[in-house]
Structure formats: C-alpha cells, structure tokens
PLY file of the C-alpha trace (Angstrom):
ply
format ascii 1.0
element vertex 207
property float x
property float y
property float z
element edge 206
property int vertex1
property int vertex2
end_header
10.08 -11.22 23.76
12.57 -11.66 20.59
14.53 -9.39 19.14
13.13 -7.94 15.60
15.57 -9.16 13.01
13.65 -8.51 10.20
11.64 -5.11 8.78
8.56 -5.65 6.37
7.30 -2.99 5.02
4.02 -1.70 3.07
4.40 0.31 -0.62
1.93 2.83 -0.92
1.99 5.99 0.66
5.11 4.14 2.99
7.90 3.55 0.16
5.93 5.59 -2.76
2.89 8.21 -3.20
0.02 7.34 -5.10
-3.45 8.79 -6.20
-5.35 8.46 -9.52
-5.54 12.37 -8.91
-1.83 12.82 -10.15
-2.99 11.34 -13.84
-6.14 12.70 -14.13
-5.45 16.19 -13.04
-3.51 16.25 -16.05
-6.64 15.01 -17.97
-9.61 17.03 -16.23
-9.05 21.03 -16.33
-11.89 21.83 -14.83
-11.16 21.44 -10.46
-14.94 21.11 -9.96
-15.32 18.11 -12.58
-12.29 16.52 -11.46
-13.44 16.36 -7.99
-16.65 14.61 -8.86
-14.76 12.00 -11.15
-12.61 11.42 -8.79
-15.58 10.92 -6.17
-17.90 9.05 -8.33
-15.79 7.66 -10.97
-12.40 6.15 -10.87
-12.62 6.79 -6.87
-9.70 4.59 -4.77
-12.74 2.22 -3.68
-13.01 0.77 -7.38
-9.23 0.82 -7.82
-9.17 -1.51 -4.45
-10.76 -4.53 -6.27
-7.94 -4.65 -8.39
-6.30 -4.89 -4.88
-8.24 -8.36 -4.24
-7.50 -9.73 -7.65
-10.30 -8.50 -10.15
-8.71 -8.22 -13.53
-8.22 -4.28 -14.37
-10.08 -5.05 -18.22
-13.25 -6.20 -16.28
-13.03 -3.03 -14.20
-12.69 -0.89 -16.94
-15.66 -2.59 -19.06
-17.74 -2.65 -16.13
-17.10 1.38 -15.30
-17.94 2.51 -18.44
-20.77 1.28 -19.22
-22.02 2.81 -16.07
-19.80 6.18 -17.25
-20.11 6.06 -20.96
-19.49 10.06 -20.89
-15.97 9.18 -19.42
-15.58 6.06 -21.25
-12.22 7.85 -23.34
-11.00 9.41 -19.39
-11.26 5.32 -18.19
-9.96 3.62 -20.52
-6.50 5.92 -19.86
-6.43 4.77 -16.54
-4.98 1.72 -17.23
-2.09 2.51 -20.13
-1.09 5.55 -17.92
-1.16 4.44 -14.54
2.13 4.68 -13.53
1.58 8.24 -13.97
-0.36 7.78 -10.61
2.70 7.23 -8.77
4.57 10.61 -9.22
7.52 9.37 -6.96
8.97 7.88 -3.79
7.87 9.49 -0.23
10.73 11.63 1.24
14.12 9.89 2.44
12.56 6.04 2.72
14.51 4.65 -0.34
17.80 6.11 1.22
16.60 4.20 4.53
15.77 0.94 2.40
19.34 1.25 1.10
21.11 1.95 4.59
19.23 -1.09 5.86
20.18 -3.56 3.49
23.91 -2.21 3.19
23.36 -3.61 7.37
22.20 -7.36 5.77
19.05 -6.25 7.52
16.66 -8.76 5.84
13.34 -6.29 4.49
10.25 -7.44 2.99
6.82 -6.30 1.75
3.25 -6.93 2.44
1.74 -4.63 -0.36
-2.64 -4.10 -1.33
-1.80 -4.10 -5.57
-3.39 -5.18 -7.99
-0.99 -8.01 -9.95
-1.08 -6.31 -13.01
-0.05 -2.95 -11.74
2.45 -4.59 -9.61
3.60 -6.30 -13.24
3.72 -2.91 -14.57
5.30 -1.28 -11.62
8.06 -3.72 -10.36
10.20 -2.90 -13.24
10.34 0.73 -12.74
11.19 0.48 -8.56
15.23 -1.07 -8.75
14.49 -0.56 -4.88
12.90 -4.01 -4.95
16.04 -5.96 -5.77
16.84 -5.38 -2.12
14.12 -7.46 -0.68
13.70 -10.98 -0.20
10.32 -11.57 -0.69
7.17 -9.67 -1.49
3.33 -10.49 -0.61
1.20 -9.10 -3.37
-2.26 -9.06 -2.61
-3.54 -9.04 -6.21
-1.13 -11.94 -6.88
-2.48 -14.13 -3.15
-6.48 -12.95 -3.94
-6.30 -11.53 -0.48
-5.95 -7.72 0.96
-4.90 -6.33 4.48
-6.11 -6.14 7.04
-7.23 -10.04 6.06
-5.60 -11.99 9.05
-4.38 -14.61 6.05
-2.16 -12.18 4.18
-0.19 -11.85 7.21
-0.34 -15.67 7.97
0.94 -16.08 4.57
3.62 -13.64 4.73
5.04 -15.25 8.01
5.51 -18.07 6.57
6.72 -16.84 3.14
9.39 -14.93 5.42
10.55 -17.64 7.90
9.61 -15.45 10.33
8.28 -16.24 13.57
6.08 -13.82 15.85
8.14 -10.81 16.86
11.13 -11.31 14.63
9.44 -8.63 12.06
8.67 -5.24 12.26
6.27 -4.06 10.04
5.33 -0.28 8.96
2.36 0.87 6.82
0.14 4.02 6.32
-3.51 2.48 8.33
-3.70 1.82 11.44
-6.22 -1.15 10.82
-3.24 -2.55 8.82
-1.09 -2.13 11.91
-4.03 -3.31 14.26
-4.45 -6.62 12.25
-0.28 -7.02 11.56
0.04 -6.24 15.77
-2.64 -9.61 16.41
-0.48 -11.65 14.01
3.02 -11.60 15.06
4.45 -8.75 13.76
5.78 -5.69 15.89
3.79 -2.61 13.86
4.17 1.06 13.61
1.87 3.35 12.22
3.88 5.42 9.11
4.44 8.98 9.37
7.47 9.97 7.27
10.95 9.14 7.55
12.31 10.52 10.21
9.29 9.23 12.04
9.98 5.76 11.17
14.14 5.99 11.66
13.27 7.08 15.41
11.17 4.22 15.67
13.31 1.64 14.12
15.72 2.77 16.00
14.10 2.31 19.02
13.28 -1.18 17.53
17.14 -2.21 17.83
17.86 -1.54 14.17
21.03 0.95 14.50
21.31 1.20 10.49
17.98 3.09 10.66
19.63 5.96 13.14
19.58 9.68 11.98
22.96 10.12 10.73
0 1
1 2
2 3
3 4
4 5
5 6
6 7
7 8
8 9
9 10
10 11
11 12
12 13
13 14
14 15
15 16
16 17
17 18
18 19
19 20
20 21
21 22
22 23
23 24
24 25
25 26
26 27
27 28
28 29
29 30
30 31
31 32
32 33
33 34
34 35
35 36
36 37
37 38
38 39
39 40
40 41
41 42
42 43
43 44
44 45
45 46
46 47
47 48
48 49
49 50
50 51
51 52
52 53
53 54
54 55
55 56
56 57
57 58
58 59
59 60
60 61
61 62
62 63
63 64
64 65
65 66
66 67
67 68
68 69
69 70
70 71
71 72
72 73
73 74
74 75
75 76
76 77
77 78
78 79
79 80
80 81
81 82
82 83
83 84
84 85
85 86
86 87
87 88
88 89
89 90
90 91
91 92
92 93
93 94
94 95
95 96
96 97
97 98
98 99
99 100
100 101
101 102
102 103
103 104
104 105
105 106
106 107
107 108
108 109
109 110
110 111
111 112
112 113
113 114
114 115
115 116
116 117
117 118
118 119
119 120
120 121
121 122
122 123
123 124
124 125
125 126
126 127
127 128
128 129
129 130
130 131
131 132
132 133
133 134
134 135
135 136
136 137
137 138
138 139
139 140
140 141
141 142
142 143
143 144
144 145
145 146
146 147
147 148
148 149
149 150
150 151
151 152
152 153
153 154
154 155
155 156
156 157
157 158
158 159
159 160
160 161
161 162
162 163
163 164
164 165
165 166
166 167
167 168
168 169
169 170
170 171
171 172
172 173
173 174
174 175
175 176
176 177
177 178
178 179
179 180
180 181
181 182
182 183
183 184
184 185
185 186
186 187
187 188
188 189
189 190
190 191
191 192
192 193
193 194
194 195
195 196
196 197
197 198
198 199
199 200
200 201
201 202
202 203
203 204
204 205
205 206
C-alpha cells in the first residue's frame, strides 16, 4: 500500500454550505410556498444539470415556461446565486490553510456548474492553495461518473493510493474508493482532522 501524499477534496457541503433555500427564503415569505418551490421548482435536481454542463440561460428559459407564475422568482436565481452559498462549513478553511503551510499538495474534484464556478472562484481566495481543480461543468461529467475520477488522476499525477479524497455522499466515496483514491465520508472538521490524521497527514492533528 502507498503512503497518501496528496488530499483532494470535494466543495459543497465539505469546504462551503450551499442550498437555493438560503436565497429564496429571502424571496418567498410565506414557509408553506417556499417549501413547494423549493420542491417543485428550482429543486437541487434541476440545479444538478448545470452540474453536467447545461448552460444556466437554457435552464432558466426552459423552467419558466413550465413556471410562468415564478418566472420573476427564476430568473433571480441566476444574478443572485452566490447568495446560495451563505459561507464556509465550520473550521475546514483553517484546515486547508494548516495543510498547505505543510506543502501538503490539495486538490478538488467539485459537481458545479462552469458558470457558477466562474462566478464563484473569485470570491473563495482559499483556491489559490490548490494545484488543480476538476470542475464537472467545465469536463461535461459529474461524480460518481468513474471518468471524473480517471480524469482527475491523471490531471493530479497521482497514482492509486497517493490521494485521499473527502466529500459529503457516500456514492461519491464508493465510486472515488474503486478508482484509486483512499475516501472518507465528510462529517465536519474535527471528523475529518481525526481521520486525516489517521491517514499520516500530521498537519491535519487537533492542535
């Protein structure tokens, strides 16, 4: 077995929280309503295609004319999404930064849709301390596809078992485990310091 020398690591809901129920919360009053939009509407399953590379002005077209009662509500969704992401998850940037202040080479493997990622990159500074990133809007293919993680191997020069890789699914994990990676299943970050601990990575130990 090798040594992990490497830690890849997913974006959403690992490195940053996300839901379209931060912006529109704002934007429906009424719980009940907001529910059912949320549900039938802009639900995460029609965000996802933007995931596999449909362009978010198709999405938005296509939505409402199905919607045209919410046609005003969808069209915010794409000026306003970073209001979606209200913030980092507890105490992983601080881990991002003790890792690479250990030249311990990170990465990321990250579902997003290319033009959120356009949108979003800017605002996350935490990026400028990994070496590569695997968008999935950007490749036209989503985890858990086998050939994102093909892709990112290679992208990486990394060869099975010299990267660990963390994210929020399991079938992420299950798919990441088959391709070479070493996988953990994310729970928060004291969770994932125990773990990479345990993975040989002393910069990741509780302080």
């Amino acid at each position: 077995m090798k040594t992990p020398t490497a830690v890849v690591w997913d974006v959403g809901h690992v490195l940053y929280d996300w839901g379209p129920r931060y912006l529109f919360a704002k934007l429906i009053p009424d719980p009940v309503e907001l529910d059912w939009f949320l549900s039938h509407v802009v639900t995460k399953a029609w965000h996802f295609q933007s995931d596999a590379g449909r362009p978010i002005a198709t999405m938005i077209a296509e939505l409402s004319a199905r919607f045209p009662k919410y046609a005003d509500l969808i069209a915010a969704y794409w000026p306003r999404w970073l209001e979606t992401i209200p913030g980092p998850m507890p105490g992983m940037l601080d881990l991002v930064a003790e890792l690479d202040a250990a030249n311990v080479p990170q990465f990321a493997i990250t579902n997003f849709g290319a033009e959120f990622w356009a949108m979003f990159r800017p605002t996350a500074p935490v990026f400028d301390r990994f070496r590569d990133i695997v968008v999935s809007g950007v490749e036209k293919v989503v985890k858990p596809d086998p050939a994102i993680y093909a892709l990112a191997l290679a992208r990486f020069g990394l060869a099975p078992g010299e990267g660990v890789f963390i994210d929020d699914r399991a079938d992420n994990i299950a798919a990441a485990d088959t391709a070479g990676f070493i996988g953990h299943v994310f729970v928060d970050a004291a969770d994932t310091r125990t773990w990479l601990a345990g993975q040989g990575f002393s910069a990741a130990a509780a302080k």
